[in-house]
MDTraj code that builds the backbone (N, CA, C; nanometers):
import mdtraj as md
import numpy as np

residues = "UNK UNK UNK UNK UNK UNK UNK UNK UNK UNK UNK UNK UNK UNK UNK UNK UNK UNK UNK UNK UNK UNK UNK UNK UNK UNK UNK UNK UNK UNK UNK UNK UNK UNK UNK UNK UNK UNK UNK UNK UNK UNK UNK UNK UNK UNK UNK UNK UNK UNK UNK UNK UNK UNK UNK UNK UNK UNK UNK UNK UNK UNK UNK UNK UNK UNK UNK UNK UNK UNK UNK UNK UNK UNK UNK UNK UNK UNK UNK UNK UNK UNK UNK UNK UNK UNK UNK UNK UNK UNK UNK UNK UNK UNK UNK UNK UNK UNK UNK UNK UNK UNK UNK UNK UNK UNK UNK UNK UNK UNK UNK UNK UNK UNK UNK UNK UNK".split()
xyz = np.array([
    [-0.8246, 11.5429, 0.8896],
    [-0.8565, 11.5956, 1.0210],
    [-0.9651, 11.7010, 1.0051],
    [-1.0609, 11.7080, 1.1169],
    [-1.1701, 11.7876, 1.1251],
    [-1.1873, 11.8862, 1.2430],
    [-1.2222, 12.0237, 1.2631],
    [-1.2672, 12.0803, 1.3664],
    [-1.4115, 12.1267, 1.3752],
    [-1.4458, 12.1147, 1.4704],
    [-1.5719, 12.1867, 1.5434],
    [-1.5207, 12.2701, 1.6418],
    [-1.6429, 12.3850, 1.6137],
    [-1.6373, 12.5121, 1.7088],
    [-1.7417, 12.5471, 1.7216],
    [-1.8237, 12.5776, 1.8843],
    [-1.9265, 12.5878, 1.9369],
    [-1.9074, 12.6913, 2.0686],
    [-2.0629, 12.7544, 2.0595],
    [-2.0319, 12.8311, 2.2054],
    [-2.0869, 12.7491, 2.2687],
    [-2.0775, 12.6858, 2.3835],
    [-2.1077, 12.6300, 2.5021],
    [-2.2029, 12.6892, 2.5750],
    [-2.3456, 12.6406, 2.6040],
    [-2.4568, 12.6681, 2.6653],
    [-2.4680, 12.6290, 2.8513],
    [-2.5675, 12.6735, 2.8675],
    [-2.6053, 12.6054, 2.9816],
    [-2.6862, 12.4983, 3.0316],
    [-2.7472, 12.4496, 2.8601],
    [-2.7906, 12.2922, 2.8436],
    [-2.6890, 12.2189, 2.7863],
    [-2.7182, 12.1167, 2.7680],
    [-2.6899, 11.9857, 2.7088],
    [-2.6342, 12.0389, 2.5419],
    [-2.4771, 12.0541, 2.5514],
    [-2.4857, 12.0507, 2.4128],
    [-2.3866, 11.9512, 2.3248],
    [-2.4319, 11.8601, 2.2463],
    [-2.3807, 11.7644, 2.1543],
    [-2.2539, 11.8186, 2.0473],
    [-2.1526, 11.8712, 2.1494],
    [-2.0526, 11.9570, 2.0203],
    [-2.0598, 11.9016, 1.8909],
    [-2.0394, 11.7495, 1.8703],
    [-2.0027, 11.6827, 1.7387],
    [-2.1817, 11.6842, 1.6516],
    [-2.2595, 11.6852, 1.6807],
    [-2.3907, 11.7438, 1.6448],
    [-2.4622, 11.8192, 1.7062],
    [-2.4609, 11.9394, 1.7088],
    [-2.5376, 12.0524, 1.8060],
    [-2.6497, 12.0635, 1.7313],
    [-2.7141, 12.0192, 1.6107],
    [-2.8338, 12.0608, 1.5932],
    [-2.9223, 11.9304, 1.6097],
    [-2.8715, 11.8316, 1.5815],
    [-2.9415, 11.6906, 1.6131],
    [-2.9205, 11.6190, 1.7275],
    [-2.8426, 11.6145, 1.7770],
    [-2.7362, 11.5488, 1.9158],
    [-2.8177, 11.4219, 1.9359],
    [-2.7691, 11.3712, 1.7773],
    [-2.7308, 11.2384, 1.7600],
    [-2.5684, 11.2020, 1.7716],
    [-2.5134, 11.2459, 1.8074],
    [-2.3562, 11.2166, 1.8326],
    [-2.2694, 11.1943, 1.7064],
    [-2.2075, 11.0948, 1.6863],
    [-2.1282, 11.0490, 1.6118],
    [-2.2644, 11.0169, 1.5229],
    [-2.2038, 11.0600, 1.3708],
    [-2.2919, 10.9832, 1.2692],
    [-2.3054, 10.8264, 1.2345],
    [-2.3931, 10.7887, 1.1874],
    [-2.3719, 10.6186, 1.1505],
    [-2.2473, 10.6042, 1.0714],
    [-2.2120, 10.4682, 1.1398],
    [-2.1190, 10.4251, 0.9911],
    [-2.0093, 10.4771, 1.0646],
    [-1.9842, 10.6216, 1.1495],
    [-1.8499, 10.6615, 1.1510],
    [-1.8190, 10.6093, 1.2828],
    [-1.6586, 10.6297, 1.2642],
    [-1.5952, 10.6389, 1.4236],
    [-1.4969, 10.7414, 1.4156],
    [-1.4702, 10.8653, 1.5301],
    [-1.3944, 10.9678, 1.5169],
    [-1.3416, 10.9289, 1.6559],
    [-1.1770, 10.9850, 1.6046],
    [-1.0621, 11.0039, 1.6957],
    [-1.0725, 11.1248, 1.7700],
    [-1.1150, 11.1379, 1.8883],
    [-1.0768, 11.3273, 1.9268],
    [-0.9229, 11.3448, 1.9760],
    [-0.8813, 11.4250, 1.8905],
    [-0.7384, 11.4266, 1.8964],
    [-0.7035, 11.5842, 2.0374],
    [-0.8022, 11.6323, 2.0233],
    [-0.7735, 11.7679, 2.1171],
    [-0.9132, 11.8244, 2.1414],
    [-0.9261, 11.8816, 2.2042],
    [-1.0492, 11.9538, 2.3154],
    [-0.9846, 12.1004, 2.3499],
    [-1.0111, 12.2140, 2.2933],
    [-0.9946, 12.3334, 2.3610],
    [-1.1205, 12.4172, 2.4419],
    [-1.1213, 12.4852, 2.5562],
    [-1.2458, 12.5225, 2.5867],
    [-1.2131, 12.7149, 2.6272],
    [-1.2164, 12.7788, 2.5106],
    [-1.1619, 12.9685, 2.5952],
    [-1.2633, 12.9722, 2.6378],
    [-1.2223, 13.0916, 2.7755],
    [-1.3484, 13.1819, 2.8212],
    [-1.3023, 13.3316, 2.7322],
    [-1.4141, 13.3329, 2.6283],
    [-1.4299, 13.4623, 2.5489],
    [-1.4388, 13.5930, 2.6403],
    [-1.4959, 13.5780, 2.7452],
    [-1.5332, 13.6556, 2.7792],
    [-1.4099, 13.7667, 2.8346],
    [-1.5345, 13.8737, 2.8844],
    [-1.4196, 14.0445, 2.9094],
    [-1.4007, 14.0474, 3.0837],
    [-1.5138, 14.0249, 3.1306],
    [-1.5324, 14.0518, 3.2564],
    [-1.5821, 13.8992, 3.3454],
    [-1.6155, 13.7743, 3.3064],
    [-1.6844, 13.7205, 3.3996],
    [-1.6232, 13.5390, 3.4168],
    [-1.5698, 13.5086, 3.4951],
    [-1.5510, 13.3767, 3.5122],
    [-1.6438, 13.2781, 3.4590],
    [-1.6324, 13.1298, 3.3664],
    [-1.7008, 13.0990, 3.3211],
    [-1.6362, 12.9149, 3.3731],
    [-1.7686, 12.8085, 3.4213],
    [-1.7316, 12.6815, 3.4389],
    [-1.8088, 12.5907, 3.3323],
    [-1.7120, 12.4573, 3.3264],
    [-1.8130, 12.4076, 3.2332],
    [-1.7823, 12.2112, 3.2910],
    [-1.8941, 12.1843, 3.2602],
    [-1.8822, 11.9850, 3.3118],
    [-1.8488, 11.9437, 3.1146],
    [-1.8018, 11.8169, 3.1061],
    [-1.7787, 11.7457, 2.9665],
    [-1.8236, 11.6263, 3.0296],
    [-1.8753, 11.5481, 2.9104],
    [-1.9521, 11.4336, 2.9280],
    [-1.8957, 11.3290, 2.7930],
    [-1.8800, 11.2149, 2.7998],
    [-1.8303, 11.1099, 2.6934],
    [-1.9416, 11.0431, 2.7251],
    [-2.0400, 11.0039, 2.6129],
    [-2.1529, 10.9438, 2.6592],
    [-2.1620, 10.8182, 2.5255],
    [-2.1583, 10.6768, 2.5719],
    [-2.2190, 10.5774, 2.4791],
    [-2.3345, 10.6245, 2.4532],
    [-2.3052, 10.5257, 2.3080],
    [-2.4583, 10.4938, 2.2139],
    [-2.5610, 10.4779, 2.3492],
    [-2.7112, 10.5061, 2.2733],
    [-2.8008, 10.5149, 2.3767],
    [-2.8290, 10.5170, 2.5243],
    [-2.7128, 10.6135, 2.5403],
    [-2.7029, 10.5876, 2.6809],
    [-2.7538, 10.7636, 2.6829],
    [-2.7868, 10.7981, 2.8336],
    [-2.8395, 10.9303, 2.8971],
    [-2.7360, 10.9906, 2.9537],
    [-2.7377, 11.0929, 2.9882],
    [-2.6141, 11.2224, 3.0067],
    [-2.6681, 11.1548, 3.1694],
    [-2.5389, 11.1560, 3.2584],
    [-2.5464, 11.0936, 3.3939],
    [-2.4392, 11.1540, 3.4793],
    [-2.4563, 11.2254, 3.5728],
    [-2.3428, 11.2800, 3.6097],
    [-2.2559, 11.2213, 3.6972],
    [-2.3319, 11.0821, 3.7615],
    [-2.2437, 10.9937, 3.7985],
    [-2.2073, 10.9074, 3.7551],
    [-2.2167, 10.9044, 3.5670],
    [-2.1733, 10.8246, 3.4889],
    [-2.0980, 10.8450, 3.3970],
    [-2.1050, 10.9752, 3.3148],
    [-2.0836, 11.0008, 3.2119],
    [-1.9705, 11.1411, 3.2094],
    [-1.9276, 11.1998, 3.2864],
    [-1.8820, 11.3123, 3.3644],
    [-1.7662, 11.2707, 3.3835],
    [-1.6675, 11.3372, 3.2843],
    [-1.5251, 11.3145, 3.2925],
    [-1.4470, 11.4584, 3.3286],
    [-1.5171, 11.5826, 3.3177],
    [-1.4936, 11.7115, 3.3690],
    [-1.5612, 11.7166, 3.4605],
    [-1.5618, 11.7994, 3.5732],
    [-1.6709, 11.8598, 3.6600],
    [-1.6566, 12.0374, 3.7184],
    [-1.7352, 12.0873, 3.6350],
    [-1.6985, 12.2603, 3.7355],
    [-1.5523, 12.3006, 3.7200],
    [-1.4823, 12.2637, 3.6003],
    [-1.3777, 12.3756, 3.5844],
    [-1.3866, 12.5092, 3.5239],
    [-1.3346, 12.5739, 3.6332],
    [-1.3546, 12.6954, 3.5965],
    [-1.2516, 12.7849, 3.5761],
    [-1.2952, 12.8762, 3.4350],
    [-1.2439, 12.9452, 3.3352],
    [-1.2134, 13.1079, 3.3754],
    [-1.0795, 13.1482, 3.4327],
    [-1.1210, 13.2832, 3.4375],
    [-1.1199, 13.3515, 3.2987],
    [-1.1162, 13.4980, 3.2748],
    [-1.1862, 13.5762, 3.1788],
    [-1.0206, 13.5418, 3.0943],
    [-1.0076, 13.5003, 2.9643],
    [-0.9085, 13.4788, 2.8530],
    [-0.8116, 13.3466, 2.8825],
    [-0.8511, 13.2763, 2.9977],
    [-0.8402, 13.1546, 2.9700],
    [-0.8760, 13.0294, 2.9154],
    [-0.7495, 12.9607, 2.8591],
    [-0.7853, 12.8347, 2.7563],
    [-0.7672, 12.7348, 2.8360],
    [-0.8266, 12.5966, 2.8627],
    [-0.8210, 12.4765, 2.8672],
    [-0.7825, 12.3939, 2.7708],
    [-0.6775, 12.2608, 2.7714],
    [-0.6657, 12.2115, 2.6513],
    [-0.6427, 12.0501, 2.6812],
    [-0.7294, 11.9815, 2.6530],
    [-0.7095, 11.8482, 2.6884],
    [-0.6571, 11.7864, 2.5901],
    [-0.5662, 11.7542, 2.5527],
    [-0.4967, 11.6580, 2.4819],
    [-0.3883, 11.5572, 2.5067],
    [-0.3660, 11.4823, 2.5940],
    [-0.2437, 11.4307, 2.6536],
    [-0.3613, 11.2567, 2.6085],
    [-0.4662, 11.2792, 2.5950],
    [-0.5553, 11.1373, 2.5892],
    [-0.5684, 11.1307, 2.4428],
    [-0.6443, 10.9663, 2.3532],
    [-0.6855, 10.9651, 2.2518],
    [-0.8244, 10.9333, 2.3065],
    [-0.9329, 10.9786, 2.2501],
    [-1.0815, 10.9185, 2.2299],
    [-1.1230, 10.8865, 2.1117],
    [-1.1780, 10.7445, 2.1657],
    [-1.2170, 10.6940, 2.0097],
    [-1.3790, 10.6922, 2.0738],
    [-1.4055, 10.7563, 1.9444],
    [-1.6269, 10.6988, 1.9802],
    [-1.6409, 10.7151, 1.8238],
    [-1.7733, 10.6132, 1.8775],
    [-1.8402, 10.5002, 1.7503],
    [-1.9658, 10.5567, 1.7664],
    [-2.0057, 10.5062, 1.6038],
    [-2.1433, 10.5514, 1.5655],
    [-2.2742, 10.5941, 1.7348],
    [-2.2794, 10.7576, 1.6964],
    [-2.3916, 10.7401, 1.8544],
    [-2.3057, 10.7662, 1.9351],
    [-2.1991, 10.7671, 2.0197],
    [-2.1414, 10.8111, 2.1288],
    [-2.1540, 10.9644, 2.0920],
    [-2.1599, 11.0766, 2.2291],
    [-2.1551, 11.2346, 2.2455],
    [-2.0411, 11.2354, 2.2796],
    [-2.0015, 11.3323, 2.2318],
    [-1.9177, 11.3982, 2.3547],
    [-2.0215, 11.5744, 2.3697],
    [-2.0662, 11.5687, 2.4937],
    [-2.1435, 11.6905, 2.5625],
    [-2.1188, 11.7951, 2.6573],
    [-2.1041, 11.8811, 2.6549],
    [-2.0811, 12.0073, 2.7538],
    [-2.2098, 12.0723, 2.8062],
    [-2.1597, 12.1162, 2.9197],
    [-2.2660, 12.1704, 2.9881],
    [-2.2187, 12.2881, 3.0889],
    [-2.2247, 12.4433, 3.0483],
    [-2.1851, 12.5117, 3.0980],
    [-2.2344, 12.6477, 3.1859],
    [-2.1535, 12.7485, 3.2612],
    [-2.2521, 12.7928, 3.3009],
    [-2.1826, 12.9824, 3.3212],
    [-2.1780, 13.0521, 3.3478],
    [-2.3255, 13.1224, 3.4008],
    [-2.3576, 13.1732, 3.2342],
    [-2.5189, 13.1446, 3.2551],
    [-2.5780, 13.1919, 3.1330],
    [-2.5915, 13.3624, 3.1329],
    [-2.5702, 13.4154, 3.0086],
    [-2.5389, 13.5140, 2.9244],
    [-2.7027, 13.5544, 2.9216],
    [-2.8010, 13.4781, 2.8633],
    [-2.8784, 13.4820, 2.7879],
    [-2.9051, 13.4057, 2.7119],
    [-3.0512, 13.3229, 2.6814],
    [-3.0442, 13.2458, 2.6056],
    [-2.9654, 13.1648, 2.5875],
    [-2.9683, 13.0922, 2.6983],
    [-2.8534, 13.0136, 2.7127],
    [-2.7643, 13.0108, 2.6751],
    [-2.6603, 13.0801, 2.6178],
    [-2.5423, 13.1009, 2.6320],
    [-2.4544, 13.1579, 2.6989],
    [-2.2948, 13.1163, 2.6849],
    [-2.1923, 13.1433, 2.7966],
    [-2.0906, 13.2182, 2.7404],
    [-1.9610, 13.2304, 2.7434],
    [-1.9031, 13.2974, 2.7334],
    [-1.7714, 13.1887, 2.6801],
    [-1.8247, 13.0886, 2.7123],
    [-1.7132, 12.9425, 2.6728],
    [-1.7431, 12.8945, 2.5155],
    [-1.6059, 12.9271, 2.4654],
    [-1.6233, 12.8517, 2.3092],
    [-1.5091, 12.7716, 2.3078],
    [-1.5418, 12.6431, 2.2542],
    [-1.5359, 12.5320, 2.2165],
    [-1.4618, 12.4279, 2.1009],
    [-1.3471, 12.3949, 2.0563],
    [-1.2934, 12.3731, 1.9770],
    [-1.2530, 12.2069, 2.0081],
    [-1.3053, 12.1562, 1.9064],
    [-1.2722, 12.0093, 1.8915],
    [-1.2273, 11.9375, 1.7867],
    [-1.0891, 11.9057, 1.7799],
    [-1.0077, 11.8513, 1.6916],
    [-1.0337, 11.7018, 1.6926],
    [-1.0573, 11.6481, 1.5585],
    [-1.0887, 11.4967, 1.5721],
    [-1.0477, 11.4315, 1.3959],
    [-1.0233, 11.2928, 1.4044],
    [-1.0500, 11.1933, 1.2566],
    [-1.1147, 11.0929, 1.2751],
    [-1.1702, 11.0850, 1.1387],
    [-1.2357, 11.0115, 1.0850],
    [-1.1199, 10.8480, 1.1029],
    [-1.1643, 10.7947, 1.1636],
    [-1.1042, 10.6185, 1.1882],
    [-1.1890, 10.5329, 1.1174],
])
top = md.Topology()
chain = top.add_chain()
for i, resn in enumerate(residues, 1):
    res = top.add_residue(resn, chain, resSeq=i)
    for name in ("N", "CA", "C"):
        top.add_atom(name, md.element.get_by_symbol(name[0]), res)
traj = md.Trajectory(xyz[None], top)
C-alpha cells in the first residue's frame, strides 16, 4: 500500500502525479482505497471539485466531476472511502480547489491511499 499527500491548489492538480500529470504511470493500475481532504486551515472555509478522468481524456466538468464545491470548514476532514477505484495506466484522479492563499494554493491537504493491482 501507498500514500500521497498534496496541498490542493486552485488549478488542476494530478494528486497521483503533481509534477507531470501524467496520471497513473505506464504498465500500472492502482486501487484507491481512501481519499482524505483536511482544511488546514485557522480561520477560513475552504471548497474543493475531484475529478476521475480516463486515459486521454480532458478534465470536463460535465464529465469528469464526481465532487462538486464541497465545502470544508476550518479543521475539517472529508473521507471518501465506502467506494473501490480502480484506474489504469493514464487515468487522473484531479482536484481543483479554492479560495487561493497565494500562489495558488489553499488551505486543503490531500491524502490518498491506494495499491498497486
Amino acid at each position: 500500500m501507498a500514500i500521497v499527500n498534496s496541498q490542493l491548489k486552485t488549478t488542476a492538480l494530478d494528486i497521483l502525479d503533481p509534477i507531470g500529470g501524467a496520471g497513473v504511470p505506464a504498465g500500472k493500475s492502482y486501487a484507491i482505497t481512501n481519499i482524505m481532504v483536511c482544511n488546514t486551515g485557522d480561520t477560513n472555509g475552504a471548497s474543493f471539485d475531484m475529478h476521475l478522468i480516463p486515459q486521454g481524456d480532458a478534465l470536463a466538468n460535465k464529465v469528469t466531476r464526481v465532487i462538486k464545491g464541497l465545502e470544508l470548514p476550518t479543521g475539517e476532514t472529508f473521507t471518501f472511502d465506502s467506494e473501490r477505484i480502480v484506474l489504469e495506466a493514464g487515468d487522473k484522479l484531479v482536484f481543483v480547489a479554492e479560495p487561493d492563499l497565494g500562489a495558488f494554493l489553499t488551505d486543503l491537504a490531500a491524502t490518498v491511499s491506494y495499491l498497486e493491482v
